[in-house]
C-alpha positions, 0 to 999 in steps of 0.5 A, spaced: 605 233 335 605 226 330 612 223 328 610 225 321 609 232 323 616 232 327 620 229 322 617 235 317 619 240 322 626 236 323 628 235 315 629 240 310 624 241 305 629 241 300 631 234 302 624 231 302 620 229 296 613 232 295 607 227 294 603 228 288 596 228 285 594 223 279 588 221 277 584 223 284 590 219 288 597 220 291 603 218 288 611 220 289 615 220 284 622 219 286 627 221 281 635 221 281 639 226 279 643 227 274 648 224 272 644 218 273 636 221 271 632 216 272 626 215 276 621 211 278 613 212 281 609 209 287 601 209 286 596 208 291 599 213 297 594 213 302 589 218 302 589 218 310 595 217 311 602 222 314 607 222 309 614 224 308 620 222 303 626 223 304 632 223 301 636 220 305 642 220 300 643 227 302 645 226 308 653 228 307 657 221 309 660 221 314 667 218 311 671 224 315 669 221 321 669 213 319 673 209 315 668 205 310 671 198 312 664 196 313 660 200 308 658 204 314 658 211 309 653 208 305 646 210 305 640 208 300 637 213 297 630 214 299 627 213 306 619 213 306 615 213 312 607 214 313 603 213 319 597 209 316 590 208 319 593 200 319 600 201 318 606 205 321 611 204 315 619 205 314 622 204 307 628 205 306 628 204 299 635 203 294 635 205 286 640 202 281 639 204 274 641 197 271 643 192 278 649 192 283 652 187 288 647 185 293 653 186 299 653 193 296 645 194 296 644 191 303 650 196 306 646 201 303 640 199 306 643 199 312 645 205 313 639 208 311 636 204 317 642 208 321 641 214 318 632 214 321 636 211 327 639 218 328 633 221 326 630 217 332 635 219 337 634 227 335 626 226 336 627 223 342 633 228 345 631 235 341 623 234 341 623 230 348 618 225 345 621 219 348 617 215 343 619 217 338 618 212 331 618 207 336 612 203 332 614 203 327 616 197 322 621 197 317 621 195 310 627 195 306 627 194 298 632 195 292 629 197 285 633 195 279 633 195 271 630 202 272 633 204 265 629 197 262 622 201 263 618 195 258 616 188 261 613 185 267 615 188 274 617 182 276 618 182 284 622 177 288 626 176 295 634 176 296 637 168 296 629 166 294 627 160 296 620 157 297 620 158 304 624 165 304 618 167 300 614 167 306 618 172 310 617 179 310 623 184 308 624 186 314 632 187 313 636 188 309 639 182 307 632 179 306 629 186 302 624 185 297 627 186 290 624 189 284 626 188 277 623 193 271 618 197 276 613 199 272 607 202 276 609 200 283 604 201 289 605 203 296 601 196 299 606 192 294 612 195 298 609 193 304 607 187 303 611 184 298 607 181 294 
């Protein structure tokens, strides 16, 4: 059995986003709930690709358990993880209407990656697949100025410097940070560019 098929078979529907067809191609819509009520697209999913979206954010926080000190009930809000003829991704993906702290978006980003990290352990434990989710590479992006729809989507790193644009954003404190997304497309989540 695939990762994928694991994870579909782990996470409730109801806490997953479906991929959609437009114009002969996969997309994903991901929508924020209301009161926030704003979304943004991602083209060019891969056809002959293993897909699921979830929502991380619908992981309850565990703040009956930890004290938050460090941000450590914060989660982003979609984590998105495909299994590609060329690629083995994990996005964690944060979405803010207008724009935050970056202190604030990085500790969302980071317990997004907790949050698959606990997925891991279940599929290695529940499903006895030692493996599991283990070659797979991270991604981590926080997409801003959603409500600003018109314009150029303009994407930049975290701290940007000449050198840093060379880096992949592979943590989270060094995630690709898109401003007015209009039209995104999944190789530019991977590759930053």
């Amino acid at each position: 059995m695939s990762d994928i098929a694991i994870l579909k078979e782990m996470i409730k529907e109801s806490a997953t986003v479906p991929l959609e067809e437009h114009k002969g191609k996969k997309q994903v819509i991901l929508k924020e709930p209301p009161p926030a009520d704003y979304s943004v697209t991602i083209d060019g999913m891969p056809d002959d690709a293993q897909v699921i979206v979830i929502k991380a954010d619908a992981f309850p926080a565990p703040n009956k358990i930890f004290t938050s000190s460090k941000g450590q009930c914060k989660r982003a809000d979609f984590v998105i993880i495909a299994d590609t003829p060329t690629e083995k991704i994990i996005f964690c993906i944060e979405m803010k209407k207008n724009k935050d702290q970056n202190s604030k978006i990085i500790q969302q980003l980071t317990g997004a990656k907790c949050f698959v990290d606990y997925c891991q352990e279940i599929g290695k434990a529940f499903w006895n697949q030692q493996n599991f989710l283990d070659a797979y590479e991270y991604r981590f992006v926080s997409i801003g100025h959603i409500s600003i729809s018109k314009g150029k989507t303009r994407i930049n790193r975290l701290n940007e410097t000449h050198d840093r644009l060379n880096e992949t954003h592979d943590r989270p404190d060094r995630m690709l940070k898109i401003s007015r997304p209009n039209k995104l497309q999944f190789n530019h989540l991977i590759y930053g560019r």
